[in-house]
C-alpha positions in Angstrom: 53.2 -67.3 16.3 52.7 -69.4 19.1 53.6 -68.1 23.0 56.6 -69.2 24.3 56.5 -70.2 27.7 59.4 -71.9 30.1 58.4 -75.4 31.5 58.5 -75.5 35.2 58.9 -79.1 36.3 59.3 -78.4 39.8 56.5 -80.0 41.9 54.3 -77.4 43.4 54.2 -77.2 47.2 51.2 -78.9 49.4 50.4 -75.6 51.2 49.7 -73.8 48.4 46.5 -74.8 47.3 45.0 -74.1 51.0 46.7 -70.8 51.4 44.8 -69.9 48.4 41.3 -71.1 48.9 41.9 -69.6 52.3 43.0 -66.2 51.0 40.0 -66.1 48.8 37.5 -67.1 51.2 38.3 -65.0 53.9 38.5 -61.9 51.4 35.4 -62.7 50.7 33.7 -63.0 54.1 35.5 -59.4 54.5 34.1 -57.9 51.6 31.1 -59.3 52.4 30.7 -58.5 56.0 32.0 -55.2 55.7 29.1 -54.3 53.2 26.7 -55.7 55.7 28.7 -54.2 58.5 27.9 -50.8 56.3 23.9 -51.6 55.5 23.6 -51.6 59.2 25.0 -48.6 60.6 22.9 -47.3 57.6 20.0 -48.1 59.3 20.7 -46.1 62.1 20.8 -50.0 64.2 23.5 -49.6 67.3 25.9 -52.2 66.0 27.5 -54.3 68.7 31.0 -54.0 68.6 31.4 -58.2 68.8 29.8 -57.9 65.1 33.6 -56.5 64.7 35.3 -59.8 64.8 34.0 -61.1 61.8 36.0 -58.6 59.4 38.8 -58.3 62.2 39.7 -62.2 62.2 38.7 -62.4 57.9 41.5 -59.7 57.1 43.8 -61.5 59.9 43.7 -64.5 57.7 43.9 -62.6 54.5 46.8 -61.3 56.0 48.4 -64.5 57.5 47.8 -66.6 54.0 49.4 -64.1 51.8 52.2 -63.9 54.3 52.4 -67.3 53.5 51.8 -67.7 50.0 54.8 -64.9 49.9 57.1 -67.3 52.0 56.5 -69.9 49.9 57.6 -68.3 46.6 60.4 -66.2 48.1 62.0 -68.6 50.7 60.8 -72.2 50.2 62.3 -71.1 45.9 65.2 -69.6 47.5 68.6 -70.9 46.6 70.2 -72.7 49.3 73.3 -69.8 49.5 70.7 -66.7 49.9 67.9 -68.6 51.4 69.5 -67.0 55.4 68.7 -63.6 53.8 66.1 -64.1 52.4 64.3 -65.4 55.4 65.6 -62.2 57.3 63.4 -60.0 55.0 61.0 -61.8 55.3 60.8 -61.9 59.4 60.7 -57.9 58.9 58.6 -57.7 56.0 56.2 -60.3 58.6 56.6 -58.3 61.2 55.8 -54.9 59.1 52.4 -56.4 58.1 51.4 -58.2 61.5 52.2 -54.5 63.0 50.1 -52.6 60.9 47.3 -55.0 61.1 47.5 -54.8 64.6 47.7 -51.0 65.3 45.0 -50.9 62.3 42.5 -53.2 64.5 43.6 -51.6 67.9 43.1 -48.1 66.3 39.1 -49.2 65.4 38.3 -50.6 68.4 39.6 -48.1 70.7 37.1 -45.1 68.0 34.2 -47.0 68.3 35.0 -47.2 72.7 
């Protein structure tokens, strides 16, 4: 029996496609910098701490394009009567993330000083 599935005819929105190559791209320059990151301080090599940036600004756009990928299907879909409440979540749910990303990357770079 063939899958049923509802037709969305609603045109897709022009950020998403960047927010998602984004997203992607900078997960993987984390991933990937965080294993070489690791391979290093194997070696016994003093890292320089400036070598922290890359993975600090990669998981800061992580962070920043799901934040926006999440804004586009919760408020930009919103219904025009709930769309004030939904963007008040959201400005705390925001907030929430930037916050822990923050105190996350202060938190490193004050244990490796």
């Amino acid at each position: 029996m063939p899958e049923h599935r509802p037709t969305d005819n609603s045109p897709r929105h022009p950020w998403r496609t960047p927010l998602l190559l984004t997203e992607f791209i900078a997960l993987a320059v984390l991933v990937g910098s965080m294993a070489l990151l690791g391979n290093i301080a194997n070696d016994g090599t003093r890292l320089n701490t400036a070598w922290l940036a890359i993975p600090a600004l990669a998981s800061l756009l992580v962070f920043v394009s799901f934040i926006g990928l999440m804004y586009l299907r919760w408020v930009a879909a919103a219904q025009a009567n709930r769309e004030t409440r939904h963007k008040v979540v959201f400005a705390l749910l925001t907030l929430t993330l930037l916050g822990v990303w923050v105190f996350g990357i202060a938190r490193t770079w004050l244990s490796i000083g």
